[in-house]
N, C-alpha and C positions, 0 to 999 in steps of 0.2 A: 673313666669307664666309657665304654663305647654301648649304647644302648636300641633296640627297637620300640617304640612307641605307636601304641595303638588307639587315637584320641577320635574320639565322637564331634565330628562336623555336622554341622546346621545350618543354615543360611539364618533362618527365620522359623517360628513357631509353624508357618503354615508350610513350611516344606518337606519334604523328607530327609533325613536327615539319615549318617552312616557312619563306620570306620576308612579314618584315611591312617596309612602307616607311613611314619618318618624314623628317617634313622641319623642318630645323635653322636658325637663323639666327644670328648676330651671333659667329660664331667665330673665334677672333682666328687668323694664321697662326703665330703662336708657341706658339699651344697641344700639346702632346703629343697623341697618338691619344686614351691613357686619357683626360689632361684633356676632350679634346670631347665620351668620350663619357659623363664626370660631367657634363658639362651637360644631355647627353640624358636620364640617366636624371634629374636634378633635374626636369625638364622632365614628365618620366614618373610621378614623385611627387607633384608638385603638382596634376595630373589623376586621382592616385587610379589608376595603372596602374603594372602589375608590371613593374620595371626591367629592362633586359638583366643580365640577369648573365654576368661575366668574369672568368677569372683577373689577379689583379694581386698584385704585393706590392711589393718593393723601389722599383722603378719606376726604375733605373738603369742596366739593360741586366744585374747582375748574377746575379738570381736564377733568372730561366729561367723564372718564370711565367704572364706572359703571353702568347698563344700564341692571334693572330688571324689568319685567311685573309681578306684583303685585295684585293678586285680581282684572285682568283684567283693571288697568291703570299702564301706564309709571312711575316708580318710584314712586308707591304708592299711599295713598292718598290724601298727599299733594303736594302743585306744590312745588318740594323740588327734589333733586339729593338724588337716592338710598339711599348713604353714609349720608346722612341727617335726614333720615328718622331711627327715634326711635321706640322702642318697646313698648313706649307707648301709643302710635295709634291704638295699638290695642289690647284686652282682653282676661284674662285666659281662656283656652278652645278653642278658634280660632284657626280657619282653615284659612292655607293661601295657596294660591296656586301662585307658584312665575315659571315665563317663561321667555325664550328668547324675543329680539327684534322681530316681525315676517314681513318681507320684502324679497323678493326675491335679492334686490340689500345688503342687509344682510346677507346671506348663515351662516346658524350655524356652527363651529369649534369646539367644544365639550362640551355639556349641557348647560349651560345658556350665552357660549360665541359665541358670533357673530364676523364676519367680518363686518369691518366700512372703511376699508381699499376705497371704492368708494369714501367717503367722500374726502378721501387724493386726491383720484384724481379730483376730481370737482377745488380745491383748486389749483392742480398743471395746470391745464386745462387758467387759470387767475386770479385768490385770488391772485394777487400781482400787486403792483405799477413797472413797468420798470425805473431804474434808475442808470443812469448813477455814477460811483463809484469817490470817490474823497473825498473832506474834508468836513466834518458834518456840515451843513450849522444852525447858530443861531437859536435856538429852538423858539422864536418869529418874527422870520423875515420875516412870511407869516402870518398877521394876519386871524383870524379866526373868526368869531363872536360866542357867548358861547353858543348859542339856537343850531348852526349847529353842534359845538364840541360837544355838549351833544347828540345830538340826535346820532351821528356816534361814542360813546361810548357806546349808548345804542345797538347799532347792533352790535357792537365790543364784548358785552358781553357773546355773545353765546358763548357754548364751543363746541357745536359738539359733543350731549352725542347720538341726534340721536330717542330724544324722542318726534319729532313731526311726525316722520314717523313713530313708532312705534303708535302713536296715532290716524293718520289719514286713513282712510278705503280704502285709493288708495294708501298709502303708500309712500305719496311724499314728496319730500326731500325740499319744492318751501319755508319754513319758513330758513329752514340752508340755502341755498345759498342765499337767496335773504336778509340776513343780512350780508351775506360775502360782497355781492355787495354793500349794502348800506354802511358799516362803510365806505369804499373806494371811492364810488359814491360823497360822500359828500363832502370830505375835495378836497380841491384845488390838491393835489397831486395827488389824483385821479379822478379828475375828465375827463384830458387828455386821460384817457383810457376807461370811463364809457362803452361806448357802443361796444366796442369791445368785452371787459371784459363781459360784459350779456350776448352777446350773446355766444361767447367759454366756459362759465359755464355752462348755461341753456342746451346747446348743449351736454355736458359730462354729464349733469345731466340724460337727456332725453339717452343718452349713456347705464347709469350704470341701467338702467330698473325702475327706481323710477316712479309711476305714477303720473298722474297729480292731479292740485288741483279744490276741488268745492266748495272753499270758506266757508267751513262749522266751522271754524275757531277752531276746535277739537287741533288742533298743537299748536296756542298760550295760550290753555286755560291750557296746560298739560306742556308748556314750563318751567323749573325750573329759568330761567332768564328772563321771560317774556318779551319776544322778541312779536316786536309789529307786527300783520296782517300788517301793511300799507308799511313795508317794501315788500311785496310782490311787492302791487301796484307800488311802486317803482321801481322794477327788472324791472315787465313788460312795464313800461314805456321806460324805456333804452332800455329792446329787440324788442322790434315794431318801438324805432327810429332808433334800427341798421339795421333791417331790410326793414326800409323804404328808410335808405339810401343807401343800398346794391345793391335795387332796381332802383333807380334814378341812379346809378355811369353807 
């Protein structure tokens, strides 16, 4: 496939940044996104110019890193992780135009790479069970019932690629935390911390500049792990009982 490409340059967070267009040729449709666009930047380095640079790692859909704006949706156009997404999606002649994450609590670090570094801190803020250290207690010895296990695997699935803020017009982050809280929320080891935990998230969320949500459900429809809306409901439930208990103390 012979392709034009319309990719977002940056030098640096303090510069201004823009579209430069390259044009591609001999790309196979079985190639991944990343794969095409290692042939772009080969292409880039053999001319002696500075490559696009992009998050990548795993490249399996697991790790959550790659994180490209695509023909104006979050990882293209299937609900699928960048690295997922093939060159068969799309046809000889096409124009793609591929962007950064765009979020203020996102700040670019050069061309299609973002900072996601808030995310870590929302996570370090309470994304974790407190527990006392000592010997690994029976992997069944706290029964579970499987409707609740499933459902607190289902929130467990996010990876934190960062593509429901990238999707949503206020730019908030309320689908990622509010599955951090739910895998947590649910099982019995978390549940001793629920509403604490909502609120010192929700709290660093609303910290790192993320806007709020209007339920317009743009985040789970664009999610690559289709993390469900109702964890939201969820989160907000625990912050209004921490707050309500906050209140009465």
């Amino acid at each position: 496939m012979n392709l034009t490409l319309k990719v977002w340059r940056q030098r640096n967070p303090s510069e201004k940044g823009g579209f430069k267009t390259y044009k591609i040729s001999g790309i196979s449709a079985d190639m991944s996104f990343l794969e095409m666009l290692d042939v772009l930047n080969e292409d880039l380095s053999d001319k002696g110019e500075d490559p696009v640079h992009f998050d990548h790692d795993c490249r399996e859909g697991i790790c959550g890193m790659c994180s490209l704006y695509i023909n104006g949706q979050p990882h293209g156009p299937h609900q699928t992780t960048t690295c997922q997404l093939h060159m068969r999606s799309f046809k000889d002649g096409d124009t793609i135009t591929i962007e950064p994450w765009r979020a203020n609590a996102f700040p670019i670090v050069k061309d299609l790479v973002v900072d996601r570094s808030s995310f870590d801190r929302i996570i370090q803020s309470g994304g974790y069970v407190s527990v006392n250290t000592g010997g690994v207690p029976d992997a069944n010895e706290i029964p579970i019932p499987k409707v609740i296990a499933d459902e607190s695997f289902d929130a467990a699935t996010c990876i934190g690629c960062g593509a429901c803020v990238a999707a949503c017009k206020n730019a908030s982050a309320m689908l990622f935390v509010s599955a951090k809280i739910s895998q947590l929320a649910l099982l019995p080891q978390g549940k001793v911390e629920k509403r604490e935990r909502a609120e010192k998230m929700v709290a660093q969320m609303d910290k790192e500049g993320f806007g709020a949500c209007t339920n317009t459900g743009a985040c789970s429809a664009e999610c690559p792990k289709e993390i469900k809306l109702s964890n939201i409901a969820r989160m907000n439930r625990e912050y209004f009982s921490a707050s309500l208990s906050t209140e009465n103390v």
